[in-house]
C-alpha positions as CSV (number, residue, x, y, z in Angstrom):
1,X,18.3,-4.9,-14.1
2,X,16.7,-8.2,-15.0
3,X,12.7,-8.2,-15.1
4,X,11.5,-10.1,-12.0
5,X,8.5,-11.7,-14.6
6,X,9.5,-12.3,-17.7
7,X,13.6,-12.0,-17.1
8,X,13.8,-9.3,-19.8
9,X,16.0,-6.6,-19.5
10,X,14.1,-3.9,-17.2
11,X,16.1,-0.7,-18.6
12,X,13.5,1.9,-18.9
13,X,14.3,4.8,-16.1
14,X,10.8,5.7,-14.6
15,X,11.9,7.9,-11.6
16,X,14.6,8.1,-9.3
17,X,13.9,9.6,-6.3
18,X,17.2,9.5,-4.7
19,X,18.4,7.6,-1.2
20,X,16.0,6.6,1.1
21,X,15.6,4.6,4.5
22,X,13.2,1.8,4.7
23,X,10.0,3.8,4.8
24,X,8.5,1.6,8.4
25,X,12.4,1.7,10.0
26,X,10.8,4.4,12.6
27,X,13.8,5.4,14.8
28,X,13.8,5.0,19.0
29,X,14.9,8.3,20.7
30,X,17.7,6.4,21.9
31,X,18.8,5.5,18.7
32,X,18.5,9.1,17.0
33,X,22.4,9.5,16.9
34,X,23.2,5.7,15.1
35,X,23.6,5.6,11.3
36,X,20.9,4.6,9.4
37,X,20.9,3.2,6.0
38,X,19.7,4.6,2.7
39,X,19.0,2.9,-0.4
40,X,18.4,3.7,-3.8
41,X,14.8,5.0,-4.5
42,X,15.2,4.4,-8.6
43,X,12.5,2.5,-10.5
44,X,12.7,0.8,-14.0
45,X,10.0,-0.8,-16.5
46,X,10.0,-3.4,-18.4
47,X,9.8,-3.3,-22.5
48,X,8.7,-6.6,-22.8
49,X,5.9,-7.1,-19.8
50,X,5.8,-3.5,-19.1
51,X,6.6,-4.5,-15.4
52,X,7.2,-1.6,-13.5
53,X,10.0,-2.3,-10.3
54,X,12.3,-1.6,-7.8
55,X,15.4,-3.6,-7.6
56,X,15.8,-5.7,-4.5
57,X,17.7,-3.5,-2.3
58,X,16.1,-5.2,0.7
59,X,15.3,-8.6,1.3
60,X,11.5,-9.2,3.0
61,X,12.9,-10.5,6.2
62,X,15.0,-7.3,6.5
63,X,11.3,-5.5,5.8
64,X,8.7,-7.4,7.5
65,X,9.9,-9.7,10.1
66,X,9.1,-6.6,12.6
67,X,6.3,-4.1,11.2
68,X,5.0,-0.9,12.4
69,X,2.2,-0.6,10.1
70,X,-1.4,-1.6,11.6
71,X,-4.3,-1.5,9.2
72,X,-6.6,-1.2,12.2
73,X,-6.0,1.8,12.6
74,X,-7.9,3.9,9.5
75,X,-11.2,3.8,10.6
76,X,-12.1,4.2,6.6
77,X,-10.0,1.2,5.7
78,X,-11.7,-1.1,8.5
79,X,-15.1,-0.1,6.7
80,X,-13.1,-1.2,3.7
81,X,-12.7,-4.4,5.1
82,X,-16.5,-5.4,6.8
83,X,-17.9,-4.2,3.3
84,X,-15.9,-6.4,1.4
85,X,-16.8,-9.2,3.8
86,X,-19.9,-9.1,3.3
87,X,-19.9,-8.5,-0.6
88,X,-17.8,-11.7,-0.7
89,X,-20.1,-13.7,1.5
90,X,-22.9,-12.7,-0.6
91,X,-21.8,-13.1,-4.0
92,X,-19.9,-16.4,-3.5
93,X,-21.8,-18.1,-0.7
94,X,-19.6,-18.3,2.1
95,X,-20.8,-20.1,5.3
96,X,-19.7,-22.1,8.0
97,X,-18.3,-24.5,5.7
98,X,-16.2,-22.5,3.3
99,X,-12.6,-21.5,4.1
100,X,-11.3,-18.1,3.7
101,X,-7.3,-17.6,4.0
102,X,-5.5,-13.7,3.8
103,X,-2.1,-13.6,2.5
104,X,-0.6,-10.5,4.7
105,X,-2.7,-11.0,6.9
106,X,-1.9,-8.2,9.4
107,X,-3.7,-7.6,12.1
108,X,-6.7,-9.5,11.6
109,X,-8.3,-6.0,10.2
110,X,-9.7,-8.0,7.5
111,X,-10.4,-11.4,8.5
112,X,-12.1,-10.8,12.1
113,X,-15.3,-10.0,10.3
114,X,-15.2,-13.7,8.7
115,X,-14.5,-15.0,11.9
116,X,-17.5,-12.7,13.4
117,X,-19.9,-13.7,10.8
118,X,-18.9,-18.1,11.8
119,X,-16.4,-18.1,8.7
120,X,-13.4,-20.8,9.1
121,X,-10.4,-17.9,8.5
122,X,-6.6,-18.5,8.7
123,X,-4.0,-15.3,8.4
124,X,-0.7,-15.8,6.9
125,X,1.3,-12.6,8.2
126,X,5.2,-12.7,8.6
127,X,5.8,-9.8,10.9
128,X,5.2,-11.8,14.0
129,X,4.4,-8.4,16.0
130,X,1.8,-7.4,14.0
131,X,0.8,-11.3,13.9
132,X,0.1,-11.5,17.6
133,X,-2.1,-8.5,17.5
134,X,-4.5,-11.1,15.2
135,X,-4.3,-13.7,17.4
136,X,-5.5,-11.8,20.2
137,X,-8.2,-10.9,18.2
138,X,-9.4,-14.5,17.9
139,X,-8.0,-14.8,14.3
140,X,-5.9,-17.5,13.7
141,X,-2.6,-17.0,12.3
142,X,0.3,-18.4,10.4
143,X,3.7,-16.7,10.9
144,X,5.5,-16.9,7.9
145,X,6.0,-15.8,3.8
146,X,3.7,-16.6,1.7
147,X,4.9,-19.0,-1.2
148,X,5.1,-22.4,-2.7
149,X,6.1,-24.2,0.6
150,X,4.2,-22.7,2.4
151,X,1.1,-23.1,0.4
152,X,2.6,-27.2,-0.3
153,X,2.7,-27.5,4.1
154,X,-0.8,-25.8,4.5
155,X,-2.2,-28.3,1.7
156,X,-0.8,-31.1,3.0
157,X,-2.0,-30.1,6.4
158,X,-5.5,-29.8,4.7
159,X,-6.1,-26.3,3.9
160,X,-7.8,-25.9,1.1
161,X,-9.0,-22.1,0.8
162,X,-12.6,-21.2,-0.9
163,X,-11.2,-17.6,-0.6
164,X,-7.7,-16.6,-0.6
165,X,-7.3,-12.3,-0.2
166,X,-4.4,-10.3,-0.7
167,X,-5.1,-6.6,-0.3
168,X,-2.0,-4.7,-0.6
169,X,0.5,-7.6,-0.7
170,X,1.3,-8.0,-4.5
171,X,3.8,-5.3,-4.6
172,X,5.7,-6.2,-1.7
173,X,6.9,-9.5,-3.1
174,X,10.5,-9.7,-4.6
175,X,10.2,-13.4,-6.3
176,X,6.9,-13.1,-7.9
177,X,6.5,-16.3,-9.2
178,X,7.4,-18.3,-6.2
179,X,4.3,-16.5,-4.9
180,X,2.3,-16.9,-7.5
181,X,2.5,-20.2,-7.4
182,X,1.4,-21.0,-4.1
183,X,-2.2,-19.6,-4.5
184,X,-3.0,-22.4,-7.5
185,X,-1.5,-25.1,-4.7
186,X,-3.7,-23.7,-1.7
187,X,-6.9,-23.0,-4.0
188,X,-10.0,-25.2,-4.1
189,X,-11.1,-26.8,-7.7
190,X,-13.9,-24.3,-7.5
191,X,-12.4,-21.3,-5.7
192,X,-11.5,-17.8,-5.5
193,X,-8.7,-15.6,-5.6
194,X,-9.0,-11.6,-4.9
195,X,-6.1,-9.6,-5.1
196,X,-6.1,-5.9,-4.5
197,X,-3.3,-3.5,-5.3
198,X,-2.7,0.5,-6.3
199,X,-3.3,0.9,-9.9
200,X,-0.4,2.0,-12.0
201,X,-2.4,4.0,-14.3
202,X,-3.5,6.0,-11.4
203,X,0.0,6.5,-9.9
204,X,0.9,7.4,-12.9
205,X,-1.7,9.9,-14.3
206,X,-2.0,11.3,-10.4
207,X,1.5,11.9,-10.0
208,X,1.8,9.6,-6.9
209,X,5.3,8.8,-6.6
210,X,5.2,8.6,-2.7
211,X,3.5,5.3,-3.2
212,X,7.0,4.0,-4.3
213,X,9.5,2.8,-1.7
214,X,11.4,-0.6,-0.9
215,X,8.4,-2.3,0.7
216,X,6.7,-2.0,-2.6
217,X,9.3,-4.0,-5.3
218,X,6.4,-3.7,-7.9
219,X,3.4,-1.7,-9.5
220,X,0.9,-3.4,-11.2
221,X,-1.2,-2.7,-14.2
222,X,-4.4,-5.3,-14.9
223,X,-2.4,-6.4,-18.0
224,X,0.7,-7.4,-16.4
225,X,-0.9,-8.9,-13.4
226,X,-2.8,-11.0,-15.6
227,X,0.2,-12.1,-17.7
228,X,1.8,-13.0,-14.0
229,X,-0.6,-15.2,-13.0
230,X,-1.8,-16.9,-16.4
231,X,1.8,-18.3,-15.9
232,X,0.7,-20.2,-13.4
233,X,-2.9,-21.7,-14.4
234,X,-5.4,-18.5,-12.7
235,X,-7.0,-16.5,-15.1
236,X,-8.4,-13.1,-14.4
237,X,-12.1,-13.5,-14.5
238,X,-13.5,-9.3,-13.0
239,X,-11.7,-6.7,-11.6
240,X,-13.4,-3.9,-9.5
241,X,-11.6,-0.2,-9.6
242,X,-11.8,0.9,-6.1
243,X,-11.0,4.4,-4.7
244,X,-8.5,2.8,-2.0
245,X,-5.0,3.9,-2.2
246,X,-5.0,6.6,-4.6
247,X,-6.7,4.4,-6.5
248,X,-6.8,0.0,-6.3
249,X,-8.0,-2.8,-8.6
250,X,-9.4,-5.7,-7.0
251,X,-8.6,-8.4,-8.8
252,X,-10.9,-11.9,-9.2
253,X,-9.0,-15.1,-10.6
254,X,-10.1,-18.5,-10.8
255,X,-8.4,-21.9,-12.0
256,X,-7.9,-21.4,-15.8
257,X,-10.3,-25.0,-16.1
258,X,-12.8,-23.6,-13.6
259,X,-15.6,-23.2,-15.8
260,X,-18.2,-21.6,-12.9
261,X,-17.2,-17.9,-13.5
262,X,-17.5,-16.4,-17.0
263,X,-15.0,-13.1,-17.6
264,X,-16.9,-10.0,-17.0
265,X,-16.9,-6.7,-20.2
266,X,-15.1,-5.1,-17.0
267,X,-11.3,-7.2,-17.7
268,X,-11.1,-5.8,-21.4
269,X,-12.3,-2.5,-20.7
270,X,-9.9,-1.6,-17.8
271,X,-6.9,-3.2,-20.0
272,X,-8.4,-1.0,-23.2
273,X,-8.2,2.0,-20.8
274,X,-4.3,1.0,-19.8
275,X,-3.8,0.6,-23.6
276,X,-5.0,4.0,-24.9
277,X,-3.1,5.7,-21.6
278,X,0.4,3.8,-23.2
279,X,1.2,1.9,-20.7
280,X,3.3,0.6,-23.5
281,X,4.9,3.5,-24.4
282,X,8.4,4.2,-23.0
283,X,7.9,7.7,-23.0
284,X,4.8,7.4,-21.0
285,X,7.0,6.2,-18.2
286,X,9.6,9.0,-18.7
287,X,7.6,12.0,-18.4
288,X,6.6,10.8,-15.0
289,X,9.8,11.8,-13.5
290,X,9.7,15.4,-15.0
291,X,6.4,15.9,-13.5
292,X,7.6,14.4,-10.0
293,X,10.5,17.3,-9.5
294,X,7.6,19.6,-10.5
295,X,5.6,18.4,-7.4
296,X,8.9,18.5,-5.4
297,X,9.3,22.4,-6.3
298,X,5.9,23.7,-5.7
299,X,5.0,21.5,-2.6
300,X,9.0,23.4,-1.3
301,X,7.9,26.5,-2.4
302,X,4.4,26.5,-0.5
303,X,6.2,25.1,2.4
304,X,9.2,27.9,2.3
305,X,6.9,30.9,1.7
306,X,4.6,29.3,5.4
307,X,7.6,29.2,7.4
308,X,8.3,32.6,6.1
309,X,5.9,34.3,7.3
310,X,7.3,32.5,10.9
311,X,3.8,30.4,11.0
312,X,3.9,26.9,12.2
313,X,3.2,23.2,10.1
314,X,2.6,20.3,11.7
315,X,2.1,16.6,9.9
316,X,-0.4,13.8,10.0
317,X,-0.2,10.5,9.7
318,X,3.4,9.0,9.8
319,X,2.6,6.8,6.6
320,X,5.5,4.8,4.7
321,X,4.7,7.1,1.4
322,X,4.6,10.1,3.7
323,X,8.5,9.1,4.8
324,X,9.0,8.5,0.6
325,X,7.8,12.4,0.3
326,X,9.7,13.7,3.1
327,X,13.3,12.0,1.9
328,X,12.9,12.9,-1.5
329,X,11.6,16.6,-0.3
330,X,14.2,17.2,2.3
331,X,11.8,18.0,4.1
332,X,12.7,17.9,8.3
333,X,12.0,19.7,11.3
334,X,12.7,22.9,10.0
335,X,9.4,22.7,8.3
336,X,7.5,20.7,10.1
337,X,7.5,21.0,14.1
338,X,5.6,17.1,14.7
339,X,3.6,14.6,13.0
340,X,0.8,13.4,14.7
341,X,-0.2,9.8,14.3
342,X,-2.8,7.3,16.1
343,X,-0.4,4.0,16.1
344,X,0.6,3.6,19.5
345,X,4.3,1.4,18.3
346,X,5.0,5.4,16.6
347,X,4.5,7.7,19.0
348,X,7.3,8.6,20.7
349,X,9.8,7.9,17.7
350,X,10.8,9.7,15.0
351,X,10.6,9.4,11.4
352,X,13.3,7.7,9.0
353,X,16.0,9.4,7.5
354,X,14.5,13.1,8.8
355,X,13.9,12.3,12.4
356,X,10.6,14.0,12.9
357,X,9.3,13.2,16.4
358,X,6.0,11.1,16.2
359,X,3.0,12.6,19.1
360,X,-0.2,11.7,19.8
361,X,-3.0,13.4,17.8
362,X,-3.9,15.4,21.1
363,X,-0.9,17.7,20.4
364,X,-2.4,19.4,17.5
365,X,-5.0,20.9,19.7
366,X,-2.7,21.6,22.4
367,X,0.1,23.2,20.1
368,X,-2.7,24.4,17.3
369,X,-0.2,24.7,13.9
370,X,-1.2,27.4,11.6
371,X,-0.9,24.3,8.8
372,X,-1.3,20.8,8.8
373,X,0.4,18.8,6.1
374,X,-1.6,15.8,5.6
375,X,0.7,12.6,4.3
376,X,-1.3,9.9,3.8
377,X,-3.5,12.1,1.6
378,X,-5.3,8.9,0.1
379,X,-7.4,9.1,3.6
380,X,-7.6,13.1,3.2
381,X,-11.4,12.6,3.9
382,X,-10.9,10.6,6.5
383,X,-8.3,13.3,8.3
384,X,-10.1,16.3,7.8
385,X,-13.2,15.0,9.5
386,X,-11.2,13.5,12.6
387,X,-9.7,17.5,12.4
388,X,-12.3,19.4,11.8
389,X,-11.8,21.2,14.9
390,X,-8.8,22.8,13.5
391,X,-10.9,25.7,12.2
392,X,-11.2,26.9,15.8
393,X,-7.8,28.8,15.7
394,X,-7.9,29.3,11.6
395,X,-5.4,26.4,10.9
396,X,-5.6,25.3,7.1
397,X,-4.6,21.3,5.8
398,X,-1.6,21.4,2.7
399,X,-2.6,18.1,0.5
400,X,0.5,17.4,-1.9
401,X,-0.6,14.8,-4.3
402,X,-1.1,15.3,-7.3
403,X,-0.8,19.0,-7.2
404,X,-0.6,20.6,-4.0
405,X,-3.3,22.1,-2.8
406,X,-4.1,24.8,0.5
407,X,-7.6,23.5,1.9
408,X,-10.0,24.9,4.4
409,X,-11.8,22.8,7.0
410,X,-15.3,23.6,5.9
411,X,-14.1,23.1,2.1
412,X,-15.7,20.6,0.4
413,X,-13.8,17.4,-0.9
């Protein structure tokens, strides 16, 4: 495949973790019996930019025009979100006069605590469900893909952002550069860009391969995020690593010619770090995929030995990486009975490709599993406090990334 940055040839096999449905295509009872559609799951690196990438097997109107993911709904990601707001406000001065715009915009999750705090804020968020949700929450909101023209219209409507945020946005865009290039347009001579987004050197040392599917066209180091946007006049002036997702970067850029934010030690030491873990070295990427099956096997084989012993496993949290994990496990109702999740637009239906019904979190008391598998193990702290209560009737939580682990309610993390 071509390389979506540089145009190289992206030939380098990282993993390929087989067919897969789109990982938020959550299927209506009434629909359980319809084909679905599975894509490949393979991912390729770059030689040249050491871009790591999915092909394009689905186009972002086919992923995100309707959505079923809500940030609002981690309680540990919302506290995410206020903290950053006020960090931001703090270190670069934001008042009633500044304007702050999120690219992906979601539910307002992010941006409602601008608003709150008498912060001008305008979402751009293209799954128009997940859009109106904002709205309601007195955030205003653009429908639509972020890019060039849309950054041009907003400009020439007289947007002109002191803050643009993009939390978990980069890797779900096909045509890089077309976005790119819309944050220089929409960007104040003296503004701010943040961008945060999974680290590849964590996925990669952490074995997280769950955090690939075809929402996700790209994973980012600091060194070829940096080489994406210097392309288009920003320059990387900080980055933050942040526990988020397995493991984030948050990203600061400026106007290359914006002389009012000097590049922190911080930029040089986290691409040191990505150097000495060879990030470009092929082989680096090629003994990811050995380890992957390995995680595959044992996560199987603790699963096969439960059900064994006829004792029961439930899941939490119907996460897009969890339905990565389940299709490239096999993994279906002959292992686990439910998942349990708090979104209100999943209950009721049933995973992609394994068609896993989808309950309220009040069945796990009612039903009490022996196990509970938890999927979205990035918020593992988060889940076991919400399920403490589990220890009641002895039931134990199964974390499988990056080794699996059994875990006991009163362990600690």
């Amino acid at each position: 495949m071509k390389c979506r940055n540089c145009g190289s040839s992206a030939e380098i096999l990282m993993v390929d973790l087989g067919m897969s449905p789109l990982c938020e295509s959550f299927v209506s009872r009434e629909d359980l019996d319809a084909p679905e559609t599975f894509l490949p799951l393979r991912v390729q690196v770059c030689d040249t930019c050491w871009l790591v990438q999915l092909d394009e097997y689905a186009s972002p109107t086919e992923i995100f025009s309707e959505y079923a993911y809500y940030s609002s709904f981690s309680d540990s990601w919302l506290d995410h979100a206020r903290t950053y707001v006020d960090d931001m406000m703090e270190r670069f001065g934001l008042g009633p006069d500044s304007k702050v715009v999120e690219v992906a915009s979601n539910d307002g999750y992010l941006l409602r605590w601008f608003v709150d705090r008498g912060v001008p804020a305008l979402g751009i968020e293209p799954a128009a469900n997940v859009a109106r949700s904002a709205v309601e929450l007195g955030v205003p909101t653009e429908v639509g893909f972020f890019g060039a023209a849309l950054a041009s219209t907003l400009r020439d409507e007289g947007v002109s952002a002191d803050l643009i945020v993009g939390n978990n946005v980069l890797a779900q865009v096909p045509d890089l550069h077309d976005f790119a290039s819309g944050f220089p347009t929409l960007l104040a001579p003296d503004g701010v860009v943040t961008l945060e987004f999974p680290h590849l050197l964590r996925l990669l040392d952490e074995n997280q391969f769950d955090t690939i599917y075809h929402e996700h066209f790209s994973y980012f180091s600091l060194t070829t995020c940096r080489d994406v946007f210097s392309r288009h006049g920003l320059e990387v002036f900080d980055v933050e690593e942040l526990s988020t997702h397995g493991g984030s970067l948050r990203v600061f850029l400026h106007h290359v010619d914006d002389g009012s934010h000097r590049p922190t030690d911080r930029v040089e030491s986290v691409m040191t770090a990505e150097r000495s873990a060879g990030l470009s070295d092929p082989s680096t990427y090629r003994g990811f995929g050995r380890r992957v099956e390995e995680v595959k096997r044992s996560l199987l084989s603790e699963l096969i030995s439960i059900r064994e012993k006829g004792e029961t496993i439930a899941g939490y949290g119907a996460a897009g990486k969890g339905n990565t994990l389940l299709n490239y496990c096999g993994i279906r109702t002959d292992f686990l009975e439910f998942i349990a999740d708090r979104n209100p637009y999943k209950i009721g239906r049933y995973t992609p490709g394994t068609h896993i019904p989808i309950v309220d979190p009040a069945e796990i008391s009612k039903r009490r599993p022996d196990h509970i598998l938890i999927l979205p193990w990035n918020l593992e702290e988060e889940i076991r406090e919400q399920l403490g209560y589990v220890a009641d009737w002895g039931a134990d939580f199964i974390v499988p990334i990056p080794k699996v682990r059994r875990i006991q309610p009163g362990d600690a993390s």
